[in-house]
N, C-alpha and C positions, 0 to 999 in steps of 0.2 A: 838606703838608696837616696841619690840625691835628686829631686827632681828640680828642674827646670824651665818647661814649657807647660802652661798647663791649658786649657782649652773647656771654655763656659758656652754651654748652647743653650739661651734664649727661649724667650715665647714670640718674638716679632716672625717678620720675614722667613719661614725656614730654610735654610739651605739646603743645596743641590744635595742627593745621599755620597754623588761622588766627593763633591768639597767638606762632608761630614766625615767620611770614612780616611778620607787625605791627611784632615787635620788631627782626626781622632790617632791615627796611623804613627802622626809624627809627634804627639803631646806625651806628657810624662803622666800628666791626671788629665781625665774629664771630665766633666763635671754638670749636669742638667739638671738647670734654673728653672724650678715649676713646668709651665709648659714646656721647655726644651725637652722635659722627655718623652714629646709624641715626635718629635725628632729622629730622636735614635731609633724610637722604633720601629716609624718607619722605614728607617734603613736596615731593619731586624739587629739592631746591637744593642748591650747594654753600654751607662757610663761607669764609669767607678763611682759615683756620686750620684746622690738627688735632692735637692736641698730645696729650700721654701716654705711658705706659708700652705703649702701643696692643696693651693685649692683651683687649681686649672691642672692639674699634671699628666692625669692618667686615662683622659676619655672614658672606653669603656670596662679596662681595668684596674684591678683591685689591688691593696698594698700583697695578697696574698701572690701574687705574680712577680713580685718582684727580687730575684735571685738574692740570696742569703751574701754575695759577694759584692751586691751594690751597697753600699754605706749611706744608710738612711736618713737627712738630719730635717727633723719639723721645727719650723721656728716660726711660731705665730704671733711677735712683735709686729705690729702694724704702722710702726712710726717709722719701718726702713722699709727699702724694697728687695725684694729678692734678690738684685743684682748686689746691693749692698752686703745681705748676707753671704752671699758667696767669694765676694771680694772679702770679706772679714775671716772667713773660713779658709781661704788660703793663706793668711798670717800663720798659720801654721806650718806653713813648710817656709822658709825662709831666702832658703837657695831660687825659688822662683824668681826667673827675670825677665818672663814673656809671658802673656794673658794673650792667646787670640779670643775673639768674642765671634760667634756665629749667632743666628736670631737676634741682634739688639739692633737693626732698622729694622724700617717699615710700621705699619699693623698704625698704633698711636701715636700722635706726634707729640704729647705731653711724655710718655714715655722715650721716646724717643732722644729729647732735650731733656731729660732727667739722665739718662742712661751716658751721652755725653756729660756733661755738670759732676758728675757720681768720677768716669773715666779719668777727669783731668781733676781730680781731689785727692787719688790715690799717691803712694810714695814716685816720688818724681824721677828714682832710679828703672822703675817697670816700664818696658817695652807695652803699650797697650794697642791691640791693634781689632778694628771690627773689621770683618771681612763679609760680603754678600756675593750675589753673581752679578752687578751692576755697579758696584764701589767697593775702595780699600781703603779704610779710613785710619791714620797711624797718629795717633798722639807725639807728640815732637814737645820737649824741655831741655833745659839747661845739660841735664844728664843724658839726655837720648837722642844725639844726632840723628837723621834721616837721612841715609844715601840709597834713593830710586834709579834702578838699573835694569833696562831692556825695555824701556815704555816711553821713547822718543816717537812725538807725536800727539802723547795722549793728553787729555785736557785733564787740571789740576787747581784745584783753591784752595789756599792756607785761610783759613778761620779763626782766629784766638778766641779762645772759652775765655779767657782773664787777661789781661794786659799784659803783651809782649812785649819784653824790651832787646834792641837791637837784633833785630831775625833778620839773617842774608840767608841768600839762595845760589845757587849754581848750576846753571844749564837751562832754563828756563827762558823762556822768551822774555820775559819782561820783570829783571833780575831785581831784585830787594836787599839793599845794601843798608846796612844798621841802620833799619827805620823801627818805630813802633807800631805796631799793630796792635789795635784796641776793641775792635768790635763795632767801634760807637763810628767812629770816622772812616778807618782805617784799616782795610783787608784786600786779599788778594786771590779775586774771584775767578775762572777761568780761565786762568794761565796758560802756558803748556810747554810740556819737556821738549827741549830741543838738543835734546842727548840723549844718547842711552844710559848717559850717567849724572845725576842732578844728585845735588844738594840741601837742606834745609836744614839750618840751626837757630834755636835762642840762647840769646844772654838769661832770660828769667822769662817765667810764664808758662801757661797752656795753649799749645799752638795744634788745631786737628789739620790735619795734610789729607785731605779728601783726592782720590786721584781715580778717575773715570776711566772700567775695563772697554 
């Protein structure tokens, strides 16, 4: 089986059970990062996956609860982080070309800018996308244009994690034509689609495209 989409639920923010059940719906693996699986349980579902140093995981259940069809992986290196582990544990399927992330805002703001830092280090071909009930945040590289559709109106900031070079835009109120964006000087803070069909590409770089529900 080939999969393709795969879907990592966090310890941050939890999502809504309906944007858990959506995503989990439309993923080909799922996957619950430590605390991401008081998540699912919430929701009453298992993931295919539970991976971590599993020392926040399971509240007030035991590994004995945990169905013989979850695939169990403890990995108590403490010089990465669970989200690391998880990104390194799907090098094994190959065919993936989309990471949605649920739980990675909110909660810590050190993790939170790890968890970005960690998103734009990965292979530059992966669609990386966190999604919350309040932002959708989409990693934008050389390999992964950005075309935003039906969210004319909404307010929007490009952020570069690493030095962008020549990133335009399309449909936006106040359009970015090969410029660089660096973080230090240079970014593009509350914008807003003034289409229901925008743009955003780079030449090279880490660009997160934050766009406000």
């Amino acid at each position: 089986m080939s999969f393709r989409k795969a879907l990592l639920v966090m310890g941050g923010e939890p999502p809504s059970e309906e944007s858990l059940l959506w995503r989990r719906e439309e993923a080909d693996i799922s996957i619950a990062v430590d605390a991401g699986w008081l998540s699912f349980r919430h929701a009453d579902i298992f993931p295919d996956v539970l991976i971590g140093d599993l020392d926040s995981w399971g509240g007030e259940e035991s590994r004995d609860d945990i169905p013989q069809e979850v695939e169990l992986i403890e990995v108590n290196e403490q010089d990465r982080t669970d989200f690391q582990k998880a990104l390194d544990y799907l090098k094994k399927y190959p065919d993936i070309t989309e990471i949605i992330i649920l739980g990675g805002l909110g909660n810590r703001t050190d993790h939170l800018f790890a968890n970005f830092l960690i998103a734009c280090s990965v292979d530059s071909d992966l669609i990386i996308i966190f999604d919350s009930e309040k932002e959708w945040i989409r990693r934008v590289t050389s390999n992964t244009k950005l075309k935003i559709i039906g969210q004319e109106g909404a307010t929007v900031s490009l952020l570069p994690i690493t030095c962008c070079n020549s990133v335009k835009t399309a449909g936006l109120k106040w359009e970015i034509e090969n410029q660089v964006l660096s973080g230090v000087e240079s970014f593009s803070q509350s914008n807003m689609c003034i289409s229901n069909e925008a743009w955003v590409s780079v030449e090279s770089g880490s660009l997160l495209v934050i766009l406000q529900k």
